[in-house]
N, C-alpha and C positions, 0 to 999 in steps of 0.2 A: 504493500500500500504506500502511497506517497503524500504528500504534505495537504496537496489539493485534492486527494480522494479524502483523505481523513479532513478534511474543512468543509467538502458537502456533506459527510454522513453525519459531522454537527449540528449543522444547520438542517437538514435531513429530517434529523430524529428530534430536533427542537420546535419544528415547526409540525410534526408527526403528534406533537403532543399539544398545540395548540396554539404556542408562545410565536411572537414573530423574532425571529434571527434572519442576520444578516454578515455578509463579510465586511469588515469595517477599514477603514483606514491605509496604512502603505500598500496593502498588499489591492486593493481595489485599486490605488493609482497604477501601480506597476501594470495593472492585469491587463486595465485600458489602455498602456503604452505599450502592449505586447513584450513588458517581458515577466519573466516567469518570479513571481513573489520566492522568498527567502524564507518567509513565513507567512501562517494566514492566523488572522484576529476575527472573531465572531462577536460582535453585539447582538444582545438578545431583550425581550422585555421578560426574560422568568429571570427571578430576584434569584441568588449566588444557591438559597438552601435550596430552589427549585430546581435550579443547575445539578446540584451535586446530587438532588436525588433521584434524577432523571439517567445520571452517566454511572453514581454510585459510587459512594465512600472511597472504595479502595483503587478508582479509575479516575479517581479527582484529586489534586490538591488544593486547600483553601488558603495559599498564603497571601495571596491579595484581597482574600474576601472583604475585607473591611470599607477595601474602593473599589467591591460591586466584581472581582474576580476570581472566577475561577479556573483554575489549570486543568483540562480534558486530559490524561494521560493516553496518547496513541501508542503503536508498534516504533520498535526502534527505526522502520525504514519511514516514519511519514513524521517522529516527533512530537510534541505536544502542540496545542493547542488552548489559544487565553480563550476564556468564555467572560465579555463583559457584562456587565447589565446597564442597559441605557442610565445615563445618571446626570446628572444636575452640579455642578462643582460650587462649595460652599469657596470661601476666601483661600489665599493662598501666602498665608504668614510666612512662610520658611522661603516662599519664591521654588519651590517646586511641588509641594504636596500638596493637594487640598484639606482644609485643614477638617471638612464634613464631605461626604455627598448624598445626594436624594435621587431615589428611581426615579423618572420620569420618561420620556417618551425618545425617540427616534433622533425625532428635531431637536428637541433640545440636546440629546446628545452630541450632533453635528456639528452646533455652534458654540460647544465650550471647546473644541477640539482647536492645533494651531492656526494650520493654512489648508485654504479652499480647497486643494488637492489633495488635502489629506480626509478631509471632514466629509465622504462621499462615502456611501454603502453600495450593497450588490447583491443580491438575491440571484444566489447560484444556480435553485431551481427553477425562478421565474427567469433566468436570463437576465434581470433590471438593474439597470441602474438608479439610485434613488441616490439624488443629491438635493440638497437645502442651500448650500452655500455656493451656489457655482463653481464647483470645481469643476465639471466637464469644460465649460469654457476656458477657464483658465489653463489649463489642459493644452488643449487645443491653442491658444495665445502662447504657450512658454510663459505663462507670468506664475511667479511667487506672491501670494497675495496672504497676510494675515486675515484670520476671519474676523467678523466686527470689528474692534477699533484692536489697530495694531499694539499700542500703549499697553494698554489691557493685558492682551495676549502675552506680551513680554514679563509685565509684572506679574502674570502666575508662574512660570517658568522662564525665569534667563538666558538656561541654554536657548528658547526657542531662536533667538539671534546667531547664534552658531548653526544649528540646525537649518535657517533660510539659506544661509552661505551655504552650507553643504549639497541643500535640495537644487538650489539655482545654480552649481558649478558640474554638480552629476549631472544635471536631464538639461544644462544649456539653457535654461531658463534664465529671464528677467525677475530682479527684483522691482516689485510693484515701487512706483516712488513713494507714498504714505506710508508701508511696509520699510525702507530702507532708512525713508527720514526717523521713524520711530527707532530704529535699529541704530543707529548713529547719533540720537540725543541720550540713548538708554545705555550705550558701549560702556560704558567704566563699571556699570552696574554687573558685568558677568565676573569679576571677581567674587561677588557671593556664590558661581557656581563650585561644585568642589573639581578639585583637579582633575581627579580620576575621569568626571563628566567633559571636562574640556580637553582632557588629553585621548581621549575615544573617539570624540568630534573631527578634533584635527587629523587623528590617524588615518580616518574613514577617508576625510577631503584630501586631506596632500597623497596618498597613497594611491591614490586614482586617476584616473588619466585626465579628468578636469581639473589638475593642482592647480597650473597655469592660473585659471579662471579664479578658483578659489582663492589662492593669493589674491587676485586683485581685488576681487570683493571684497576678503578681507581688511587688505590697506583702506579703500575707499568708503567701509562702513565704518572705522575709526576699531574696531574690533584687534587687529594686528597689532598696534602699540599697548592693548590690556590683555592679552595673553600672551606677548614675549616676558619671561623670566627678567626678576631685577636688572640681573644683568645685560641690558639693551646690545641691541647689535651695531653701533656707532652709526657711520656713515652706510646704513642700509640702503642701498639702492636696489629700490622694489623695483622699477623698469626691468634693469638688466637682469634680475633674478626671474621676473615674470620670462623674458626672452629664455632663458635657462630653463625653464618649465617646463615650455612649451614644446620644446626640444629634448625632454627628458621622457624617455617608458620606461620608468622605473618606481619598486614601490617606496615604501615611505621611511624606512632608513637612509634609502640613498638622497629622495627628494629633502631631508634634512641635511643630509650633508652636503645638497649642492645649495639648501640655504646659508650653511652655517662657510663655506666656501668664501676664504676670501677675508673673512671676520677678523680671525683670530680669536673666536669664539667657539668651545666645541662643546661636542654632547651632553657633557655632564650637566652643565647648566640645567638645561631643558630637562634632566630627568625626575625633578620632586615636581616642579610648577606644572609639568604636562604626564607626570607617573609613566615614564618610558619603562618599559623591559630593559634590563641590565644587557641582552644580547641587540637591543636597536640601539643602542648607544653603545656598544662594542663597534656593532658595523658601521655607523657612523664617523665614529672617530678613527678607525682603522680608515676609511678612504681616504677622513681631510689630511691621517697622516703619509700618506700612500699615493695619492691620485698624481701629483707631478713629478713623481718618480718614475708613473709609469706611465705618462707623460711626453717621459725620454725612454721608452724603453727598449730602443733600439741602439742606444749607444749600452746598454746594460749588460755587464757579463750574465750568461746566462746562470750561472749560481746565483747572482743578487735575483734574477729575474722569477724565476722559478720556482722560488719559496711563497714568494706573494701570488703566482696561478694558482696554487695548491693552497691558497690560505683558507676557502672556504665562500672567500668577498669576490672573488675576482669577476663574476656575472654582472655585480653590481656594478664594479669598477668600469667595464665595459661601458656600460650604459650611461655611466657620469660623464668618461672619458668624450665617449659620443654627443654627449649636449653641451659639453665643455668646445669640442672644435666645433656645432654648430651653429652653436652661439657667440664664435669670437674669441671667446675667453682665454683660448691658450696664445701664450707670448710666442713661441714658435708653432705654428700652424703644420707645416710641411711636416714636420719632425713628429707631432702630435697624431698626424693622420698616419706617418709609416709605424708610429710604435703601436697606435690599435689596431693596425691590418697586424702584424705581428703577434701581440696579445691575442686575437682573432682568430689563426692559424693556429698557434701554438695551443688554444683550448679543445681543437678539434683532436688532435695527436691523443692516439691512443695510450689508457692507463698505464700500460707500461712503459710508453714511451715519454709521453710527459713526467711521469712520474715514476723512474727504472729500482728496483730493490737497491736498498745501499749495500755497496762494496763490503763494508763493515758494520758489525753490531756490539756492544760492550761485553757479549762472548767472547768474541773474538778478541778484543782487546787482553783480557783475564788468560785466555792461550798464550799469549805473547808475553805476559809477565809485569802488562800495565796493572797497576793496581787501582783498583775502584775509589773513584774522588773527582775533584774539581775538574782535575787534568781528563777524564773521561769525555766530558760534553766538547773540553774546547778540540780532541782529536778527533771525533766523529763527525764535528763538524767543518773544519778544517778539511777530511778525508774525502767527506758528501761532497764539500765544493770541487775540490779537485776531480773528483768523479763526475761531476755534471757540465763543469769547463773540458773534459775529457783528456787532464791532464794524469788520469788515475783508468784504465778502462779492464782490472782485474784484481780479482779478491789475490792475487798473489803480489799484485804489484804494488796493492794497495797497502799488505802486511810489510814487504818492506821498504816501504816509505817511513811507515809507520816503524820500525826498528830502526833505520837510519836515522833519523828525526825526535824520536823519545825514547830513546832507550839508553 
């Protein structure tokens, strides 16, 4: 079973029983932009107990129940399912939560929702679309549009400002102007979101192949200068970084590091204020340390060269390299294009040949009469380079080298 057979037999057996259910929200945009939802959400009018005793105790979770949700437990191949219940949203103190909510109907469920693309329903068995807020139009326009008054919508939740950027740089969309001018008098207010919320937001947008866009909406909705880290990136020049973008297929480690490119500013910063993975901030700062080395990496012996193909980053490296000479950025250009046809080539060579067994292992070393210590790492590795420069091309000549040399 799959995601959208288990979202009609929801709505299926919800309205089997009387109650009106509907599919609600992203997964209703995406359906009508033909692409295939990630998940599906059901709005219903049977209240959370009605839910659970419809699907049954041990087939539901209740940990949203309190704002009107319940969790459908499906098969591991279709995943769960939220079951809401239309509701009414009381204040929103915290700037996320509501701080009540009240069952009520359809409509009103649609317009406490953010943007008019999201705030649309769909009756899977009638085929329908059922929208209150214009979203099909909007839709069909590319427009990001808050629903009601934008102000509003922001002050129950802040992310929702991050979340316009993200919806209008994925689907190419217009931010509505009343929507962006609310977004840009409200920008400093997204610091009450927690990081966690704002470092997910960003991950989604820069990681995608609309960063380009996203950056710029970011700059121009004033949002960019209240989610950079204290530590400000000096003379940011968003132009040339947007032109860097634009020219980048890469995901969101590297599109950080072709932000942070240039700065003198690396990963770490970014990782409390945006809650990076310890491993996106490894690859990060492994390219800014990395990328004009290889760069030049055809003046490069290939021992220096070699260790960084094999580091793990080198896909990424690729890819920076590529939006780096597309975009001007490299000081020798000519140089820049023969080291990525190089790097390029050389990633294609098979396992063993980019990457041949070493000559020696610290066995080996212990046959010979070296004895286990400091001196270990610095002769293997020493051995490796002469073995990959092909100054070293057998375990015999490698041992005595190795007796000549430390023994």
């Amino acid at each position: 079973m799959t995601a959208r057979q288990l979202a009609i037999q929801v709505v299926e057996r919800l309205q089997s029983a009387g109650f009106q259910s509907l599919w609600a929200g992203g997964c209703v945009r995406d359906n009508l932009l033909k692409i295939e939802p990630k998940d599906f959400d059901v709005a219903t009018s049977a209240n959370p107990d009605e839910v659970q005793q419809l699907f049954g105790v041990k087939k539901t979770l209740a940990i949203g129940k309190s704002f009107g949700v319940i969790t459908v437990i499906g098969p591991k191949s279709a995943g769960n399912i939220e079951v809401a219940t239309f509701r009414r949203d009381g204040g929103y103190s915290d700037g996320r939560h509501p701080d009540s909510v009240e069952f009520t109907d359809a409509k009103e469920d649609a317009i406490r929702r953010d943007f008019t693309i999201n705030g649309m329903f769909f009756d899977p068995i009638a085929e329908e679309v059922i929208d209150y807020v214009g979203g099909q139009e909007d839709l069909q326009r590319k427009i990001i549009r808050a629903i009601g008054v934008a102000n509003q919508r922001i002050e129950e939740d802040r992310l929702r400002m991050l979340r316009g950027v993200r919806f209008a740089a994925t689907y190419e969309f217009a931010i509505e102007p009343a929507t962006m001018r609310a977004i840009q008098m409200r920008a400093q207010d997204i610091e009450a979101v927690s990081p966690e919320r704002i470092g997910s937001e960003l991950r989604r947008m820069l990681g995608h192949r609309g960063k380009a866009r996203a950056l710029r909406l970011l700059v121009e909705s004033g949002l960019w200068e209240q989610v950079l880290p204290g530590d400000r990136l000096g003379d940011f020049d968003w132009l040339t970084k947007i032109k860097l973008l634009e020219n980048l297929d890469a995901g969101f480690s590297t599109t950080l590091a072709a932000l942070l490119y240039g700065t003198g500013v690396n990963a770490e910063n970014f990782q409390d204020p945006w809650r990076l993975k310890n491993e996106e901030v490894a690859r990060a700062n492994w390219l800014l340390a990395n990328i004009d080395l290889l760069s030049a990496a055809d003046t490069m012996a290939w021992s220096e060269l070699q260790p960084r193909l094999m580091s793990g980053h080198a896909s990424c490296a690729v890819q920076l390299l590529h939006g780096l000479i597309e975009s001007g950025l490299c000081s020798n250009s000519a140089l820049a294009k023969s080291s990525l046809e190089l790097c390029r080539q050389k990633l294609q060579l098979a396992d063993g040949v980019l990457d041949p067994p070493p000559l020696l292992r610290g066995d080996d070393l212990m046959e010979l009469g070296i004895v286990p210590g400091p001196q270990f790492k610095l002769i293997l590795s020493q051995t490796r380079a002469l073995q990959l420069d092909g100054k070293l091309t057998s375990q015999e000549q490698a041992r005595q080298w190795v007796v000549r040399d430390f023994k």
